[in-house]
Structure formats: C-alpha cells, structure tokens
C-alpha positions as CSV (number, residue, x, y, z in Angstrom):
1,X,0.0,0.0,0.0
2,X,1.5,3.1,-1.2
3,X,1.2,6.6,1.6
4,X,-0.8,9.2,0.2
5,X,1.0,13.0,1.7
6,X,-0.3,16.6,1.1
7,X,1.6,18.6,-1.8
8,X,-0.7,21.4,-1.3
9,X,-4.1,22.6,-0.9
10,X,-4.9,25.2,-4.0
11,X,-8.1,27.1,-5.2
12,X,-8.3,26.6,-9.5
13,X,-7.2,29.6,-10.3
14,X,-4.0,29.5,-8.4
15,X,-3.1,25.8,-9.2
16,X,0.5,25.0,-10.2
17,X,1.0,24.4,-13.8
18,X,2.6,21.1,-12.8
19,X,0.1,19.2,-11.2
20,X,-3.0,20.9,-14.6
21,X,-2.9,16.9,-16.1
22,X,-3.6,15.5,-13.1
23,X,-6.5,17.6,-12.0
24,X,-7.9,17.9,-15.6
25,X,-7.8,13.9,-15.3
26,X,-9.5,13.7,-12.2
27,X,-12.2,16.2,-13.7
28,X,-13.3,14.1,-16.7
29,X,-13.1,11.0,-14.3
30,X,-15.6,12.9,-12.0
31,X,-17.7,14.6,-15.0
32,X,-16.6,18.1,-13.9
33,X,-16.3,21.2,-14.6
34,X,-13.9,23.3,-13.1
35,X,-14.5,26.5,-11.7
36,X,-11.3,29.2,-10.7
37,X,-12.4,29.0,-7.3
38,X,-12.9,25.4,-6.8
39,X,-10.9,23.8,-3.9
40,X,-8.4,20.9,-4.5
41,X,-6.1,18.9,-2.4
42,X,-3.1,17.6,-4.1
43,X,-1.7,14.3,-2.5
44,X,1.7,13.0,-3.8
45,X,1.4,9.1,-3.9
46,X,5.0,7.8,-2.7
47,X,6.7,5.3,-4.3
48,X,5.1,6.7,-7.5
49,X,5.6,9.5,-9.9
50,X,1.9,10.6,-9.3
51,X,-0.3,12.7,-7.6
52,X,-4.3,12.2,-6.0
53,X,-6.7,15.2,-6.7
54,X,-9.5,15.7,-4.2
55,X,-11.8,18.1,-4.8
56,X,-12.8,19.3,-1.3
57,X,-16.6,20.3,-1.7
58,X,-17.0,16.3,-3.2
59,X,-16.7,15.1,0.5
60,X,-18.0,15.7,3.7
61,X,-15.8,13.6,5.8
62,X,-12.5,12.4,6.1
63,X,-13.9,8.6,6.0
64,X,-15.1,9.3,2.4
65,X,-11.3,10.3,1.4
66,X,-10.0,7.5,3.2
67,X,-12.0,4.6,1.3
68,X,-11.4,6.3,-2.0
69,X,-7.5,6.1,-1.3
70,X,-8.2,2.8,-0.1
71,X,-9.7,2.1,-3.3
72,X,-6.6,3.2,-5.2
73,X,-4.3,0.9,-3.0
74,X,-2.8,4.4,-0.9
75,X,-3.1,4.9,2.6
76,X,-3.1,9.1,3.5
77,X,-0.8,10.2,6.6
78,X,-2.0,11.5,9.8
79,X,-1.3,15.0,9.4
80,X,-2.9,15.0,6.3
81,X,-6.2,14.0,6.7
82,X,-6.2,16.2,10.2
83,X,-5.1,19.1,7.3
84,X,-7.8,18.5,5.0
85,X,-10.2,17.7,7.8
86,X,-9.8,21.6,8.1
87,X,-11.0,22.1,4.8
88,X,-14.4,20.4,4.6
C-alpha cells in the first residue's frame, strides 16, 4: 500500500501548472467542470511519480477520502487527513 501526503491545498485559479494533467484527469473521471475558485487537495502518492486530486466540496468527511485512497491501493498520513479535515 502506497502513503498518500499533502503537496498542497490550491483554489483553480492558483493551481500550479505542474500538477494541470492531473486535476484535468481527475475532472473528466468525476464529470466536472472546473470553476477558478474550486478547492483541490493535491496528495503526492510515494513510491510513485503521481499525484491524488481531491476536490474538497465532493466530500464531507474524512472517512469518504480515506475509502477512495483505499480504493486506489494508498493509505493518506496522519497530518494530512487532520489538514484536509480543516478544509471540509
């Protein structure tokens, strides 16, 4: 199982141009549009040479994240959920 830590939490508009493919990925997975002010939490997977998009207003718990990493084989760290616990 791979750990799951928090690159950054970023509205839309501000996103790093780096981590674009990933969220435009996890947008046409999820059927979304984005929005400049939409909220995203950027998990690098380790081990790997990817990153986990979460859009923050798609959940409204931290147990909901955690089955979706689950889900992708990744386990997220301790400080990171208690970060983006902040954020929902």
């Amino acid at each position: 199982m791979f750990v799951a830590t928090l690159d950054g939490i970023f509205k839309y508009s501000d996103l790093p141009e780096e981590y674009e493919p990933y969220v435009q990925f996890k947008a046409a997975i999820d059927k979304r549009e984005l929005k400049p002010t939409d909220e995203m939490a950027i998990l690098n997977i380790a081990g790997t040479s990817t990153h986990h998009v979460l859009f923050l207003d798609s959940y409204s718990t931290t147990d909901e994240i955690e089955q979706e990493l689950r889900d992708a084989d990744a386990q997220i760290n301790h400080t990171t959920l208690k970060i983006i616990g902040g954020h929902l």
